[in-house]
C-alpha positions in Angstrom: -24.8 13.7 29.0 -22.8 14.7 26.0 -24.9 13.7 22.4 -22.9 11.3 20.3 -24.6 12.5 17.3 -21.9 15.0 16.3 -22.3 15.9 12.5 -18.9 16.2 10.3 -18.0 19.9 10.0 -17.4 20.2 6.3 -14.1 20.9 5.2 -13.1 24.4 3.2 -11.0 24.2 0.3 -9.6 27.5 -1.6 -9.6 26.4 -5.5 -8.7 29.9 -7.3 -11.6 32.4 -6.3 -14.0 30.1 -5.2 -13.6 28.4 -1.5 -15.1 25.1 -1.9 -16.4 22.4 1.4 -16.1 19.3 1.3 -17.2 16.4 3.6 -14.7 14.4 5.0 -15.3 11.1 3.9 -14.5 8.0 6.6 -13.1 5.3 5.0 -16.0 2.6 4.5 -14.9 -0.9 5.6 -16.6 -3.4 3.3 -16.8 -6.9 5.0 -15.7 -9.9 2.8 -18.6 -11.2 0.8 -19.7 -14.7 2.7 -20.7 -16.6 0.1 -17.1 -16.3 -1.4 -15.4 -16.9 2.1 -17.7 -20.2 2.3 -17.3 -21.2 -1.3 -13.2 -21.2 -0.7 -13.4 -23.4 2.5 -15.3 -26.6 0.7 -12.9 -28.7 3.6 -13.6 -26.4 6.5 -17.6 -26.9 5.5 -17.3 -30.1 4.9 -15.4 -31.1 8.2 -17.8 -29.2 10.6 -20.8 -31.3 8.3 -18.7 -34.5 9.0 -18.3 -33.8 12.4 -21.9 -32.9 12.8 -23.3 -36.0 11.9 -23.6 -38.1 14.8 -26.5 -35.3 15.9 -28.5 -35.8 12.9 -27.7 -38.8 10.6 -27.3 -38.5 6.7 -28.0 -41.8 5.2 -24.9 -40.9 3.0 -22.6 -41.7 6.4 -24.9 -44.4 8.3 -22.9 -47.7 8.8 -25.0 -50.2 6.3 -24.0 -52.5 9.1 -26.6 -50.7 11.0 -29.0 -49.1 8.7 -29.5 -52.4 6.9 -29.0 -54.5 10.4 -26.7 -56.6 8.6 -25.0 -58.4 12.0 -28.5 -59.9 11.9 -29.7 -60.0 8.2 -26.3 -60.3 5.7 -27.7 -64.2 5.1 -30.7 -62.8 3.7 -29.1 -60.7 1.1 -28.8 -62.1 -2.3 -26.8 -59.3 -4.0 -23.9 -57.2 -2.2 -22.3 -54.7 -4.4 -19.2 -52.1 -3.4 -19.2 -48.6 -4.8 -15.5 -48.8 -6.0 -12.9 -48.8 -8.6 -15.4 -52.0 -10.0 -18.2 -50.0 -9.9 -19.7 -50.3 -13.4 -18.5 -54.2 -13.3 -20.9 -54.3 -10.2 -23.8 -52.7 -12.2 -23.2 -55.3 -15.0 -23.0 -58.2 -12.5 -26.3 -56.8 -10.6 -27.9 -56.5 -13.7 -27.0 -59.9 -15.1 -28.6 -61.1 -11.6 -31.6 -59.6 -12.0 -32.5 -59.2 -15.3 -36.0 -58.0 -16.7 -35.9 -54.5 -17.1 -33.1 -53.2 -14.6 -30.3 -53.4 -17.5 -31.5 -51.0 -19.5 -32.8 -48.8 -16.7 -28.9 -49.1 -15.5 -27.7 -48.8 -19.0 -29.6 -45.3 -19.2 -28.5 -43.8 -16.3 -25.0 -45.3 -16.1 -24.1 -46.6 -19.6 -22.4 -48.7 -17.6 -22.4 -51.4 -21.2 -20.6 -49.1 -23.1 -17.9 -48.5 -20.0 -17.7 -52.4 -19.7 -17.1 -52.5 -23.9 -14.3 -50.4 -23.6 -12.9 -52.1 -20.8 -12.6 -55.0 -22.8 -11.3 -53.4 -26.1 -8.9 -51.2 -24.3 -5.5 -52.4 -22.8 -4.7 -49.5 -20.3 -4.8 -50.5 -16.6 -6.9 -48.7 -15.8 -9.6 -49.1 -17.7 -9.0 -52.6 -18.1 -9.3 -52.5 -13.9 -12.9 -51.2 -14.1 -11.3 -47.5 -13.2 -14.8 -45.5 -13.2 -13.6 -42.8 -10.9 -11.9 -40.5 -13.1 -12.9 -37.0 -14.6 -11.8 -38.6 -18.1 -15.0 -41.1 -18.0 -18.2 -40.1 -19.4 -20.0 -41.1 -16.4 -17.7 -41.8 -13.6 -17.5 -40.6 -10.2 -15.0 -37.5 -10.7 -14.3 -39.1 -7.5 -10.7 -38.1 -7.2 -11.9 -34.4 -7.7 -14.4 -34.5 -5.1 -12.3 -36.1 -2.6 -9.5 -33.5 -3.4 -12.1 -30.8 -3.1 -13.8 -31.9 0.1 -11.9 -34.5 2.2 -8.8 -33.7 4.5 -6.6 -36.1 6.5 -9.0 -35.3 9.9 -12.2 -36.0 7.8 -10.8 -38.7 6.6 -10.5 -40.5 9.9 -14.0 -39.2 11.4 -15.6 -40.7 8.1 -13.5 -44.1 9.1 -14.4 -43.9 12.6 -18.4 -43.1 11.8 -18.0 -46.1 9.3 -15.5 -48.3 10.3 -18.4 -51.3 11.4 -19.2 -51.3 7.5 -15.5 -52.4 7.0 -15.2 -54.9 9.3 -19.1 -56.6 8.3 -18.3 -56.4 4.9 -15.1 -57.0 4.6 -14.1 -53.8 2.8 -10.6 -52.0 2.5 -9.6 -48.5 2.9 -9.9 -47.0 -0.2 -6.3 -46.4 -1.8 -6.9 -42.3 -2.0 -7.6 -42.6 1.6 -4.6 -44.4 2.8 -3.0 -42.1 0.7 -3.9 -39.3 2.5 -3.3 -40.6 5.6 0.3 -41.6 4.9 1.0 -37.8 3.5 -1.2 -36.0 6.6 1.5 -38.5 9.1 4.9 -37.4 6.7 
């Protein structure tokens, strides 16, 4: 059988006098560096984590209803809060519940006093609304970035559909930058 092996012939060049070889050089195909390719797909990831989840749980997208059994438990809760536009007005009134040292401990990882004092002593809506989300707050969410970054329309509805029990047991509604994004995937 013929060897595959076959080494470039150099390549003669006449410069004045002097004949010169070169090797031909093959053009080198660099492959796109991965981490870059991944890092500019956040909602590709993100989707194929979203719909992996059913195979191995991540307490961030268990139903409450079921990780907390609440069908069978919800009387024995003293205290529900919602992580939402209200947050830091839910860490006040959890707080005010319970007393001892959890406002302060709050206070200090939250400063959710000094986010309630300015939504008393300013008049914008959304501040006065509790708005905690935004990038503008010292310690908000940045939810609107991170949904932007991360969510599409189709992980959207799997994240629904995975938690839609927690809705109907506790009486939550669809967040508004969901429906939004809903309504736009469907125009």
């Amino acid at each position: 059988g013929g060897s595959s092996n076959k080494k470039k012939q150099p390549r003669k060049q006449r410069r004045g006098n002097a004949i010169i070889e070169e090797e031909e050089k093959e053009e080198e195909i660099i492959p796109p560096d991965l981490t870059t390719v991944i890092q500019n797909m956040d909602k590709e990831m993100f989707a194929a984590y979203v719909d992996l989840l059913p195979l191995k749980w991540n307490v961030h997208f268990v139903p409450q209803a079921i990780f907390c059994d609440l069908y069978r438990t919800i009387g024995t809760y003293d205290f529900a809060g919602v992580m939402g536009k209200s947050f830091m007005s839910e860490l006040g009134r959890m707080a005010d519940r319970y007393g001892g040292m959890l406002p302060d401990v709050l206070d200090d990882i939250f400063s959710y006093r000094s986010s309630l004092n300015l939504q008393h002593n300013e008049t914008s809506s959304a501040v006065a609304n509790g708005d905690n989300v935004g990038s503008e707050k010292a310690h908000g969410t940045k939810a609107p970035a991170k949904v932007a970054r991360y969510y599409s329309a189709g992980t959207v509805r799997r994240a629904l559909e995975y938690l839609s029990i927690d809705y109907v047991a506790l009486g939550l509604e669809v967040p508004e930058w969901a429906r939004e994004m809903l309504r736009n995937d469907e125009a």
